[in-house]
N, C-alpha and C positions, 0 to 999 in steps of 0.2 A: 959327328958330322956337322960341320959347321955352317951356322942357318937353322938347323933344325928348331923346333920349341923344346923347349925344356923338360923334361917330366916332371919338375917341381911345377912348373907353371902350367903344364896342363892336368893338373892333380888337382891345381888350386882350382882352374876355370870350372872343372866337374864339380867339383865339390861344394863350390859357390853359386851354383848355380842352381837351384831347386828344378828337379825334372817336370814337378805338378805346374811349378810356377809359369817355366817356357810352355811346355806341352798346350798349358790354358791356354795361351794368345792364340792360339789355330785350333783349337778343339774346346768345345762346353763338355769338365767332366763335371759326373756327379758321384759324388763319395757313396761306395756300399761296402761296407764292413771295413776293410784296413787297405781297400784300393782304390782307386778313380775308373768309373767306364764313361765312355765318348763312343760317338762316331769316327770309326777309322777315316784318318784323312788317305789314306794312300789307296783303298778300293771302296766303292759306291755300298752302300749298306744300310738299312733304314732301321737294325736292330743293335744297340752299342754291341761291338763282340774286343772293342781297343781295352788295353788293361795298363793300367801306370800306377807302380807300386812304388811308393813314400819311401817305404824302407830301404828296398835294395835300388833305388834309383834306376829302373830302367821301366821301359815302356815294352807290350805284345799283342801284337793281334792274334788272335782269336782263328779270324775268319782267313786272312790272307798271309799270315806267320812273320808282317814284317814284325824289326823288332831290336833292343837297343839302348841304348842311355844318352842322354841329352844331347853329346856331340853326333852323335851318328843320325838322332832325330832329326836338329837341326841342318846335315849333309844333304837327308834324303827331304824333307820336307822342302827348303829352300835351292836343291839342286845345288849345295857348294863343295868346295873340296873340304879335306880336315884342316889343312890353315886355314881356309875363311871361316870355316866354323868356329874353331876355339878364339879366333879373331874377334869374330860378333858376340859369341858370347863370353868375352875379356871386357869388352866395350860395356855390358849388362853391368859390371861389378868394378867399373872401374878403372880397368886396367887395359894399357895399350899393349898391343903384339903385333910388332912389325912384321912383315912380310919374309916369308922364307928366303935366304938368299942360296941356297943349297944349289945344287946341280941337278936335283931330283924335278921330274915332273911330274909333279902330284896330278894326279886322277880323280876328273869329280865323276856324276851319275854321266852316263849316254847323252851327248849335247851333238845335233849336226853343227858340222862349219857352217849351214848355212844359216842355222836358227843364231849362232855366235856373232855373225858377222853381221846382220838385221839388229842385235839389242847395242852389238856396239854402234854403228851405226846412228839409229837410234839418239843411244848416250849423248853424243859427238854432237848431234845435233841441237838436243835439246840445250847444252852448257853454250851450245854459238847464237841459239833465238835469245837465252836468258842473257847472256851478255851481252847481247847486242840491245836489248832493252832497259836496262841498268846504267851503261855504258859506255853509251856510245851516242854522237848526236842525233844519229839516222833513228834512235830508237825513243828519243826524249817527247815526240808528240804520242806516240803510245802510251807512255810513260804516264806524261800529264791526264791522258785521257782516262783512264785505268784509276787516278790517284781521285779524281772529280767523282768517279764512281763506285767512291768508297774504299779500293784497294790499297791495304797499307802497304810498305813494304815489307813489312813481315809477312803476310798471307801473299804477297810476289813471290819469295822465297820459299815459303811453306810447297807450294803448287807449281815452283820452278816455269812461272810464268814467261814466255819472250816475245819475240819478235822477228818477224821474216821480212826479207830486202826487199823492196817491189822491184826486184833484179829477175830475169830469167833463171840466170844459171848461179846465184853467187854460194848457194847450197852445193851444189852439185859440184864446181869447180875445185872444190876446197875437199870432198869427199871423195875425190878422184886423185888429187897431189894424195893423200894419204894411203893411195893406193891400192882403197875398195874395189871392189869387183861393180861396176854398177850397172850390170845384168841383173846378179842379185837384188841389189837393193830396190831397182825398181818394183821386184814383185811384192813390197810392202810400202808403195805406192808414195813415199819422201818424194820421189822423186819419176820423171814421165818422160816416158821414150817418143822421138818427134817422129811422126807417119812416116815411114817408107826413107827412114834413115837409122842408123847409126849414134845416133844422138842424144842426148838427155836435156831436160828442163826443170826447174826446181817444182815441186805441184804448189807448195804454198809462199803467196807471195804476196808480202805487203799487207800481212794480214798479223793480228797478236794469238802468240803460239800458247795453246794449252797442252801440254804433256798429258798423255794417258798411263800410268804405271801399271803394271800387273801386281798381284799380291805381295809378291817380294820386293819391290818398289822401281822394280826394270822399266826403262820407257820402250814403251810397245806401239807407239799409237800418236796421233794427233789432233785435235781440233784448232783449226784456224775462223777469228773471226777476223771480216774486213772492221777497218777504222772509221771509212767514210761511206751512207749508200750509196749503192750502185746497183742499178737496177740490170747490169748484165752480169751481176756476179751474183752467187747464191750467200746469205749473211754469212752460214756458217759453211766450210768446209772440212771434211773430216779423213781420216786417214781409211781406205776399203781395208778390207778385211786378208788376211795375210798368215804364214805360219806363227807369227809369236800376235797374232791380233784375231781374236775371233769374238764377237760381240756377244754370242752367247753364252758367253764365260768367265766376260771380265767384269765387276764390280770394281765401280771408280770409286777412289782412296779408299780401297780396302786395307792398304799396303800401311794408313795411317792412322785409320780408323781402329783397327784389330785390340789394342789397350783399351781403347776407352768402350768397346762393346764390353768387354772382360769384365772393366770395373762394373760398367752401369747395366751387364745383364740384359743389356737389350740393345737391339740395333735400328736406327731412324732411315729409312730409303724411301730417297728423292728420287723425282721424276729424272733429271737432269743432273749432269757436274757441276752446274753456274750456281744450283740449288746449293747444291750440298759446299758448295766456295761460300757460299751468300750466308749460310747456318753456320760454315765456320767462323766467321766475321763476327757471328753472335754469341759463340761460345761454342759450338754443339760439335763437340768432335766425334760423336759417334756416327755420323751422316756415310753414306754411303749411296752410288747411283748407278742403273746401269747404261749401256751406251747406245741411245736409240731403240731400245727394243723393249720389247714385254719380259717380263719376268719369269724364268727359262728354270727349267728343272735342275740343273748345271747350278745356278744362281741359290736357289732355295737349297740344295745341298750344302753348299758352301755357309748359306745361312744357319743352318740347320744345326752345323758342325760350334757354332760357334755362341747361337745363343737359341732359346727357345722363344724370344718373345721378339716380334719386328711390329716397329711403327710403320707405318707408310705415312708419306707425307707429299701426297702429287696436288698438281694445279688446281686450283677450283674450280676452273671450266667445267663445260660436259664430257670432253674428252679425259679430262683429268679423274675425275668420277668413275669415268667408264674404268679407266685403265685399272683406277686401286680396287674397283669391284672386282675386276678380273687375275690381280695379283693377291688380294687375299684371299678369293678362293682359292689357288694353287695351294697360299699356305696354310690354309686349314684344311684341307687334304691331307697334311704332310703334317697335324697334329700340331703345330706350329701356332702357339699362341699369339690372335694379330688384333693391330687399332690402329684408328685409322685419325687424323689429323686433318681436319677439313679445313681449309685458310678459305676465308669469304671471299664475295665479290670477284668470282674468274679472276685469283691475281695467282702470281706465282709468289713462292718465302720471299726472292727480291724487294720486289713493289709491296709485300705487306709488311718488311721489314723501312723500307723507305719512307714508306706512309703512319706505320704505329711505333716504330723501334724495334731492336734488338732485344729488350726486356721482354716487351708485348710479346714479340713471337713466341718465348721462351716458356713465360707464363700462363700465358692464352692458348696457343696452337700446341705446341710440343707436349707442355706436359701434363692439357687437357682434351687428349685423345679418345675417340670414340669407341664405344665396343664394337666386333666387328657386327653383331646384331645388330647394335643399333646405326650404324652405318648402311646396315642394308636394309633396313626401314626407309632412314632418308632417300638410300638410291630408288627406292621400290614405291615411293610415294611421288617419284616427278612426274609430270602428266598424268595424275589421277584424281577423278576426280569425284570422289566419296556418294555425290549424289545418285552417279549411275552406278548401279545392282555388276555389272559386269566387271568395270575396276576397281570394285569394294570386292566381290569375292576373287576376283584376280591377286590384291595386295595380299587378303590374307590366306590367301594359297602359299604366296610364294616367301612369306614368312613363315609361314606352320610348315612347309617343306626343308626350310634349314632349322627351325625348331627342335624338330621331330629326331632331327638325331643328336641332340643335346641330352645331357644324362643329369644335368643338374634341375631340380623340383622347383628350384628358389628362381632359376632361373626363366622357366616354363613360368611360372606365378607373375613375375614382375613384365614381361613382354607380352601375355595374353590380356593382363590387366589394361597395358597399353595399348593392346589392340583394339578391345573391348570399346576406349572411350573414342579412339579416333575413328572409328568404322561405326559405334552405335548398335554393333551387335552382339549379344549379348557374351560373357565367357562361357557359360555354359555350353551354347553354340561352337562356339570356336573349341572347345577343349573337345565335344563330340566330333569336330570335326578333326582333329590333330590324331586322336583315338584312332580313326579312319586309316589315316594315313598313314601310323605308323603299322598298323596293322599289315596293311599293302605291302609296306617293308619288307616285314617280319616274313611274311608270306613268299614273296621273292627270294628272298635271302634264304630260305628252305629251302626252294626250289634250287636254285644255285647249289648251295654244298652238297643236294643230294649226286648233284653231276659227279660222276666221276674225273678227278684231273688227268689232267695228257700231259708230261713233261714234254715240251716244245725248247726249239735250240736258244730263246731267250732266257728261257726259266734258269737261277741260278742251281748250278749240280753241288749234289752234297760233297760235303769233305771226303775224299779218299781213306779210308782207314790203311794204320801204318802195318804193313809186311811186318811179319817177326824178324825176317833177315835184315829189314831197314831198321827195324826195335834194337836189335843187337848193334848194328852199327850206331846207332844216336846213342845208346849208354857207353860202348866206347868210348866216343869221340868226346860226352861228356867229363867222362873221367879223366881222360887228356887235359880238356881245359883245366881241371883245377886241379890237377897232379902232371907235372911234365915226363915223370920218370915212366908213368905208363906209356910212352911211346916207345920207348927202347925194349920194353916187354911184350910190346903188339910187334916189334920189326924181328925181335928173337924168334917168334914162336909163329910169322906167318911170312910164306913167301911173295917176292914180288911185291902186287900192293898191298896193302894194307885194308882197302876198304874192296866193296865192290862197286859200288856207284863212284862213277868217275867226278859229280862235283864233292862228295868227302875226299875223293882223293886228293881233289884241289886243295880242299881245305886245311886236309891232311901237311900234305907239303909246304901253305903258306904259315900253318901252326908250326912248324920244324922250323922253318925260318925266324918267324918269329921269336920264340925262345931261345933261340942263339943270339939273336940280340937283344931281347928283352928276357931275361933269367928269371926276373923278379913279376914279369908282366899277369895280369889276370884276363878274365875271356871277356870283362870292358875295355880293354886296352886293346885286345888284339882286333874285338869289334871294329873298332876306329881307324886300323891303318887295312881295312879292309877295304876295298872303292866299291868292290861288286855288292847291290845289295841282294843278290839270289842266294851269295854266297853268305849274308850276312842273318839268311832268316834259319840257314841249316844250322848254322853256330849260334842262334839262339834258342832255338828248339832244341836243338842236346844240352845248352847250357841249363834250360827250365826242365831237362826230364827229370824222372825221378830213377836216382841213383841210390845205394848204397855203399857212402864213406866206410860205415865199420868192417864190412864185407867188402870191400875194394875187388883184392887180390880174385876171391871166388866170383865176383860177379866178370871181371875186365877177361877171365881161364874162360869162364861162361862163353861173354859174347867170343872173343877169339875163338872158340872150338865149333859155334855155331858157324860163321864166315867162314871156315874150312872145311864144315861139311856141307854147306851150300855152293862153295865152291865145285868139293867132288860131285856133288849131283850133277852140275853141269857139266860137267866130264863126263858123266856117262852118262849123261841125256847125249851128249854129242858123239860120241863111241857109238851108240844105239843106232843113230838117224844114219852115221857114218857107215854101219854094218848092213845096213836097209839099201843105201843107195849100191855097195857094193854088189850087195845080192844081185841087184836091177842089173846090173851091169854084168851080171856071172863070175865077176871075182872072188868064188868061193875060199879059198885059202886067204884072202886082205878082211873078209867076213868075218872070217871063222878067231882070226887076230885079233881083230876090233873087239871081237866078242869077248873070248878073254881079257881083253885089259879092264873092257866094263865089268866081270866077275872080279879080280882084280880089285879094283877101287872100291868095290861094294865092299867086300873085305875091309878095307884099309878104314870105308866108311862107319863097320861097326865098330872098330876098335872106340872110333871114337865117343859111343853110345855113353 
């Protein structure tokens, strides 16, 4: 079929491609025995149950059964079809692969037209502010402005920086010849519907455009600042919140950051984007920020997934203070190894990098970060003031209450020491008083587990244990995949379908297919031209079950004989109910029928004992 990718070349892209190697950039795994476990990125989970095995190149959940080898990963992870997958990972090793020219229209995951038409959108946008800043005259005082304040053009490009018209419509005009819907698009706010008209307005205007990208590097979003003050415009302007824009979810340059968390094992999050723009200027590509908000459980998962250890790095203010108290508690909740980078004198990284360099930051602030203890010392020490008896036993309350659930001895030693000298009272004191306090814990936390739990509709439900009729069909279905000729032995010896659940049957019929065209294909290959992934977890669950090669024949007579007599049972479950209602009804003789065919079947069912 011409157009298609080749099977050399997509032999080659699997095979060049390390599944541990990609899988790393979106998941922190850690080697135990001969496998990698992580946090599933596709369901919420705080204990690894993801599994990615070296040898046989594919990836499985555990908890949620997704599951797969690198292209299908990359499909479901980044929402692409299988050409942009083998595409993006062609580009990993090298090598170009142009675009399918075929007739087929490949199928990526579930995408509305609406959410399609908002990223294109979007896109469109973002290449006409950058060009129009690069480009263009109307964009050359931007330009200049931007270049005065450190922006090379490399980091323009890097962050597809641009520029918007101080025109009403000249967005909008251009979004509409193209022939958007811009009903739509207004509700991801580019652009503004005029009161009690029909009408549209561009929303940013005359202002230098910052793209928002989501993880996979889609523009979702916007910030505009104005170039000149103006005291009836607000400085910054931002894009509300929308189907492909929701603040508590997106972590700015994640989408570029993701490598350099990987190498450096640790992730640095700024207060703002301008931050983490201003740190990449200094080198620091592992920066990351989120958009106006606090630091959201959404956020920390995502962190979670990818490294164990996050710097914070917010403004020196008091509000800057405030905020990284408040977000490294979240993440040491969440087990999450945190420090904190305190930049002096209320500045933001800008102004301390304007003021001491680029080195200074790098040296000084970054890569001499605070423990989170001892950061919450300094927080815990402002307004107090030692001489009074109430904010001296207030400080060391509220350090010996984050102590107290520290497990490390060395650790307890070196911060009571420190308490000791700034407060003037004695360790002794203080370790009797820590005693206290964990005691109270202890005590609590007894009480608690003696409660009996209540499963409530939040609590996650256990795993479903597998039916022996579903057992029988996954060792099937397995044996199919890596023997084709078992299917022409499951259609000889069973009527009708073949399975009893109607998605094997699916699968059933798209494996038939498949082997007519692909002869030589395995159950990685046939994963790949699969689009469904529900369909894609059942064919990897029969692909991992456990089979017997040397017993094929006796195991595949097996499951086929069970599936046939799970079938007659349901036969004469329904004979039975059938005979019941006739009775209701006084159709003695249609009863008396019914009945024998259930006798009948039950016969036909011992045979098959």
């Amino acid at each position: 079929m011409s157009g298609r990718i080749e099977e050399e070349v997509i032999e080659q892209v699997r095979n060049n491609n390390d599944i541990v190697d990609v899988i790393s950039e979106y998941v922190q795994l850690t080697k135990r025995g001969r496998n990698y476990f992580g946090l599933c990125p596709f369901h919420g989970e705080q204990t690894p149950s993801f599994s990615v095995t070296h040898e046989k190149q594919i990836f499985h959940c555990f908890g949620c059964g997704a599951g797969g080898n690198v292209i299908t990963f990359l499909m479901d992870i980044e929402n692409l079809s299988f050409q942009d997958a083998v595409s993006k990972l062609g580009s990993r090793i090298g090598l170009t692969i142009e675009e399918s020219s075929s007739g087929e229209t490949e199928s990526k995951a579930p995408v509305s037209k609406e959410v399609s038409l908002m990223k294109k959108a979007h896109e469109f946008a973002s290449d006409y502010f950058h060009h129009l800043l690069l480009h263009t005259e109307e964009g050359e005082n931007a330009l200049h402005y931007l270049e005065e304040r450190g922006f090379s053009k490399e980091i323009i490009e890097k962050y597809k920086i641009g520029w918007s018209l101080p025109k009403w419509d000249a967005l909008t005009t251009l979004l509409e010849r193209k022939g958007m819907d811009l009903q739509e698009i207004e509700k991801t706010g580019l652009i503004v519907r005029k009161e009690n008209e029909l009408k549209y307005f561009d929303r940013f205007r005359g202002r230098i455009m910052f793209p928002v990208f989501d993880e996979t590097g889609y523009v979702i979003a916007f910030s505009g600042r104005i170039l000149e003050k103006n005291e009836n415009e607000a400085k910054y302007l931002n894009s509300p919140e929308s189907p492909i824009f929701q603040k508590s979810h997106v972590l700015y340059n994640l989408d570029k950051a993701r490598l350099d968390i990987r190498k450096q094992r640790n992730v640095i999050v700024f207060e703002g984007f301008l931050d983490v723009i201003a740190a990449s200027k200094a080198g620091i590509g592992n920066g990351i920020a989120t958009m106006g908000t606090a630091l959201t459980s959404s956020h920390i998962t995502k962190l979670n997934r990818l490294t164990s250890h996050v710097t914070l790095c917010f403004d020196g203010d008091r509000a800057g203070m405030e905020a990284a108290k408040k977000a490294s508690t979240a993440l040491q909740a969440q087990q999450i190894q945190t420090e904190i980078a305190i930049i002096p004198d209320a500045m933001d990284p800008d102004d301390y990098i304007k003021n001491y360099g680029e080195e200074a930051f790098r040296t000084k602030i970054i890569e001499k970060p605070h423990s989170y203890l001892s950061f919450m010392m300094i927080v815990s020490k402002r307004d107090k003031n030692f001489n009074n008896e109430n904010d001296t036993l207030q400080y060391i309350q509220e350090i010996l209450e984050i102590l107290s659930d520290r497990s490390s001895s060395v650790e307890r030693d070196l911060y009571i020491r420190q308490l000791s000298q700034e407060t003037n009272v004695s360790e002794e004191a203080i370790y009797q008083h820590l005693r206290k306090i964990q005691g109270k814990k202890a005590k609590q936390s007894k009480q608690e587990s003696s409660i009996p739990l209540t499963i409530t509709p939040e609590m996650p439900k256990l795993k479903k244990a597998i039916s022996a009729d579903e057992r029988a069909e996954r060792i099937l279905l397995s044996h199919m995949l890596h023997n084709p000729s078992v299917i022409d032995v499951a259609r000889r010896n069973l009527e009708d379908q073949c399975f009893i659940r109607d998605a094997y049957e699916v699968v059933f019929v798209r494996l038939t297919g498949f082997y007519e065209e692909y002869p030589d294909g395995d159950y990685q290959r046939f994963l790949e031209v699969l689009n469904d992934a529900e369909l894609r977890k059942i064919v990897m669950a029969a692909a991992l079950s456990e089979r017997d090669p040397e017993h094929e024949t006796e195991e595949v007579m097996d499951c086929l004989r069970h599936i046939r007599k799970y079938r007659i049972e349901l036969r004469i479950t329904r004979k039975l109910h059938e005979a019941k209602e006739a009775e209701k009804m006084s159709d003695i003789s249609k009863a008396l029928e019914l009945a024998q065919e259930a006798i009948q079947l039950r016969k036909s069912l011992e045979t098959l004992e």
